[in-house]
C-alpha positions as CSV (number, residue, x, y, z in Angstrom):
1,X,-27.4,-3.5,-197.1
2,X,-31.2,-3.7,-197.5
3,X,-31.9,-3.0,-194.2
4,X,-29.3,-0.2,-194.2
5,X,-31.1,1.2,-197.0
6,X,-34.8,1.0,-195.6
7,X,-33.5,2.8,-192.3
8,X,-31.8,5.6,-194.2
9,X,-35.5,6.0,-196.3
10,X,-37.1,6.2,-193.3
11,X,-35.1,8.6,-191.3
12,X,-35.4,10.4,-194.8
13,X,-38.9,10.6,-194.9
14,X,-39.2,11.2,-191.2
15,X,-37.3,14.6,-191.4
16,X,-39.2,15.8,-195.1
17,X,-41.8,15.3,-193.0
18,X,-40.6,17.5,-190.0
19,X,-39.6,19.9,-192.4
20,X,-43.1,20.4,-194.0
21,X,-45.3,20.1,-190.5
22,X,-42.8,20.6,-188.1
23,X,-45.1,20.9,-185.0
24,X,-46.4,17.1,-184.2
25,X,-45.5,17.2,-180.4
26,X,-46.6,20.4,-179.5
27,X,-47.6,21.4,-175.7
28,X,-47.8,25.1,-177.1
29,X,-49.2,26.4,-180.1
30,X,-49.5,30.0,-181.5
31,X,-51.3,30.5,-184.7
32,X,-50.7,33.9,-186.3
33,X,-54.1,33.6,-189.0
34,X,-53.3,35.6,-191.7
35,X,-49.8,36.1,-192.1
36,X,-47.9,36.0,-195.2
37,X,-44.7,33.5,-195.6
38,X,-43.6,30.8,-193.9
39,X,-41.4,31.8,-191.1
40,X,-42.2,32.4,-187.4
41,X,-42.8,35.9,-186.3
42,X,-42.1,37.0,-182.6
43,X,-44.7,39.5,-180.7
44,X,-43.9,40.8,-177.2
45,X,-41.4,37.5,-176.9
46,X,-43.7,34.8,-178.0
47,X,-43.3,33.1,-181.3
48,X,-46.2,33.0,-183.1
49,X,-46.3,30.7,-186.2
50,X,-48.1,31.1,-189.6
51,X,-51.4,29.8,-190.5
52,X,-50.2,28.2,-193.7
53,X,-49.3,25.1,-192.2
54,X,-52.8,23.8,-190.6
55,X,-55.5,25.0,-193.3
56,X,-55.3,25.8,-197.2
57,X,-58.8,27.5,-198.2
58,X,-59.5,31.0,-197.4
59,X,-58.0,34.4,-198.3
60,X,-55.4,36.9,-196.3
61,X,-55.6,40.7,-195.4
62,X,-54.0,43.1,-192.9
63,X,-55.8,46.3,-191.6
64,X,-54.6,49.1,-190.0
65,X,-52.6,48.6,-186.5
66,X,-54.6,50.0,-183.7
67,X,-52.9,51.0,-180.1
68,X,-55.8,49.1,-178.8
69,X,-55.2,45.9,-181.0
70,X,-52.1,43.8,-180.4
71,X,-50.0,43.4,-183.5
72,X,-50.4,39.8,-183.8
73,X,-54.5,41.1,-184.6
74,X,-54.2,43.4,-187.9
75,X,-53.9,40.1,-189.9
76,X,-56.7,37.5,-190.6
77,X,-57.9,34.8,-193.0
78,X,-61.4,34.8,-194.2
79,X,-63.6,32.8,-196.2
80,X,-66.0,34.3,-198.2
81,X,-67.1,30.9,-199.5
82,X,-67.8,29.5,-195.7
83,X,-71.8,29.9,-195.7
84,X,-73.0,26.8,-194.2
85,X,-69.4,25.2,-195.0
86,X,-66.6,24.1,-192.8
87,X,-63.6,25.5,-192.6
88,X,-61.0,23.8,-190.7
89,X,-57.6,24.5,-188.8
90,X,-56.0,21.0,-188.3
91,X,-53.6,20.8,-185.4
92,X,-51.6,18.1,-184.2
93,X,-51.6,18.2,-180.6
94,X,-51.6,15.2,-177.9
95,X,-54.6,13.5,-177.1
96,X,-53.8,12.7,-173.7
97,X,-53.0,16.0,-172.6
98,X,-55.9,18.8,-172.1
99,X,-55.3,22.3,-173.2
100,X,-56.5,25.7,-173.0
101,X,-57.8,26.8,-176.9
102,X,-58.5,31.0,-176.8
103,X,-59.5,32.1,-180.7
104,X,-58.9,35.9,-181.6
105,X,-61.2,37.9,-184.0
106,X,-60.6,41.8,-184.6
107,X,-62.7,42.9,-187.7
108,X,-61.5,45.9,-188.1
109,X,-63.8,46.8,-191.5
110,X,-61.4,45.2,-193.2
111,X,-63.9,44.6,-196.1
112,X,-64.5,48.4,-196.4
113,X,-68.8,46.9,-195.8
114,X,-68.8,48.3,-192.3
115,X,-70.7,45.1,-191.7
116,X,-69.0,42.6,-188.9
117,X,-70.4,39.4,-189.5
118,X,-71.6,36.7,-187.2
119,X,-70.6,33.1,-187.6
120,X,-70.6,29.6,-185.8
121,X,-67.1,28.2,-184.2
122,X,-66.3,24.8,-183.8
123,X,-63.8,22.8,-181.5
124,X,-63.8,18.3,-182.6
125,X,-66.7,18.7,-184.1
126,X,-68.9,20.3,-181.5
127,X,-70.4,23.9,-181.7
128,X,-68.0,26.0,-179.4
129,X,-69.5,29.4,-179.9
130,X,-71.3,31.8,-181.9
131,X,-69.0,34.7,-182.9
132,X,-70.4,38.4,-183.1
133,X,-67.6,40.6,-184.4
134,X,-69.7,43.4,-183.9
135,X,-69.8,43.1,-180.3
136,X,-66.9,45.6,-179.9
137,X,-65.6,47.6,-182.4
138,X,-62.2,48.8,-181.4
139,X,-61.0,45.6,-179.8
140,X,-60.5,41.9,-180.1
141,X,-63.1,39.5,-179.4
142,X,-62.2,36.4,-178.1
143,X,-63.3,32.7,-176.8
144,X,-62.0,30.2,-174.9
145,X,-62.4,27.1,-173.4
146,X,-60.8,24.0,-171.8
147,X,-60.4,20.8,-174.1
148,X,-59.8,17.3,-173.6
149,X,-59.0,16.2,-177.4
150,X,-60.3,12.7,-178.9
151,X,-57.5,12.3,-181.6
152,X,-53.8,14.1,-182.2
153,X,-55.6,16.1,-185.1
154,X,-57.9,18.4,-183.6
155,X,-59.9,20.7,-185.9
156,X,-61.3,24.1,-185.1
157,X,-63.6,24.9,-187.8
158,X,-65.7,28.5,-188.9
159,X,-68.9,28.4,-190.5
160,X,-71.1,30.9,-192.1
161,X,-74.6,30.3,-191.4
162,X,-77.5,31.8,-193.6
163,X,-79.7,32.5,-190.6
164,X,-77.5,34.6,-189.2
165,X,-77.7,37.3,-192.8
166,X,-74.1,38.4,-192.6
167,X,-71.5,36.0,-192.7
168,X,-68.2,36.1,-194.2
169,X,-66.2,33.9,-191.3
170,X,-62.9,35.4,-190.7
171,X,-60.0,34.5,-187.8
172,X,-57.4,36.7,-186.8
173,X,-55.5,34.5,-184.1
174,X,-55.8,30.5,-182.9
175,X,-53.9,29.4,-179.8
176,X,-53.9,26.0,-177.7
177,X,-51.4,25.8,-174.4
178,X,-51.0,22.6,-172.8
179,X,-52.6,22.2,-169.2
180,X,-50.2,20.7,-166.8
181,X,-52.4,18.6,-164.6
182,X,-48.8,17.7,-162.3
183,X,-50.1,21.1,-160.8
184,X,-52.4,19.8,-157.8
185,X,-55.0,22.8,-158.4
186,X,-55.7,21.3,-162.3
187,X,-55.6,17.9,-161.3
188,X,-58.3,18.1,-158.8
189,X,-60.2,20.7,-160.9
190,X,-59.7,18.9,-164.3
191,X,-59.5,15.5,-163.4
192,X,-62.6,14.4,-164.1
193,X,-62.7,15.3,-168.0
194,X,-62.8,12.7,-170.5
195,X,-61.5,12.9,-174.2
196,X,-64.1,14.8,-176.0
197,X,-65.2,17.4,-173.6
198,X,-64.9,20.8,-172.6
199,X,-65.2,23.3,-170.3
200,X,-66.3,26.8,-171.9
201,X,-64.9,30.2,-170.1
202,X,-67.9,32.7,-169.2
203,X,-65.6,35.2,-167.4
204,X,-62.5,35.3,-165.7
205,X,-62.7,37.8,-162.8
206,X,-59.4,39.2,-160.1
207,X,-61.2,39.4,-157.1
208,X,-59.5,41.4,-154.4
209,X,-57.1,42.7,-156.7
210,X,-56.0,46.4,-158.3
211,X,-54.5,45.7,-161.5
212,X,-57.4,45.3,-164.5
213,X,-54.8,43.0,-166.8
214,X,-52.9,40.3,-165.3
215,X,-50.7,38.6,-167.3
């Protein structure tokens, strides 16, 4: 009967866990940053799910919907406590797997200052970029990069820095999709990456082709 009682505490525990941070084995992971509530919210057929789940501090608006901005864009969380302090995402991906992490920042004036601010982002612990918000006005800005993580908890962090005289960090959208290295194009391309590194995107060009989007 003990025994029967410490498996049915377990499995108990087990699935208030689930229930609270439902997301530990994730190959896919869309981060709506932001958004109010607790439930998933669907854009264009993807499920995007709130930021409430991987990070506490910070604040929530929503600006204006743009036709140039995608939906998933006219919310974001910003910190206006985040000079020279870390604010962290935490989420629980695989460590042996590598993935593709693309961050979304749309400004928007949501502050009413007219003043897009510039800030440092970081990926494990390692600078990833320097984000200027007011590099385009009417559209998203975004960064991405290939990671290979160290740990199952990998945190992408925003910090404020003094030298940069405006800087109130702010995210609109986080996303990290599992790279499937079965594919012989990734495995001879990728193979060589070790836990801990990354490969940062400078441009993505279609050469030879007519569309401007691909999908």
């Amino acid at each position: 009967m003990e025994n029967l009682t410490v498996i049915l505490l377990l499995v108990s525990a087990i699935a208030a866990n689930a229930a609270s941070f439902p997301f530990i084995f994730n190959h896919l992971l869309r981060v709506d940053c932001g958004v109010t509530g607790e439930t998933t919210e669907t854009y264009n057929n993807q499920s995007w799910f709130p930021d409430s789940f991987f990070i506490d501090p910070g604040k929530t608006t929503r600006i204006s919907s743009s036709p140039n901005v995608p939906q998933v864009m006219t919310t974001l969380r910003y910190f206006p406590d985040g000079e020279d302090k870390q604010n962290c995402y935490r989420l629980p991906l695989i460590n042996t797997e590598k993935f593709i992490f693309r961050a979304g920042f749309y400004y928007g004036n949501y502050d009413g200052k007219s003043q897009p601010p510039v800030f440092d982002l970081s990926l494990g612990g390692q600078t990833w970029a320097t984000i200027n918000s007011s590099a385009t006005t009417d559209v998203p800005v975004f960064q991405e990069l290939i990671y290979a993580p160290r740990n199952d908890n990998i945190s992408v962090c925003l910090v404020g820095r003094k030298e940069y005289g405006s800087g109130t960090p702010f995210i609109s959208s986080l996303e990290a999709t599992y790279l499937d290295e079965h594919e012989t194009r990734n495995r001879t391309v990728y193979g060589m990456m070790r836990n801990g590194t990354a490969y940062h995107l400078v441009a993505r060009l279609n050469f030879g082709g007519y569309d401007q989007v691909i999908e």
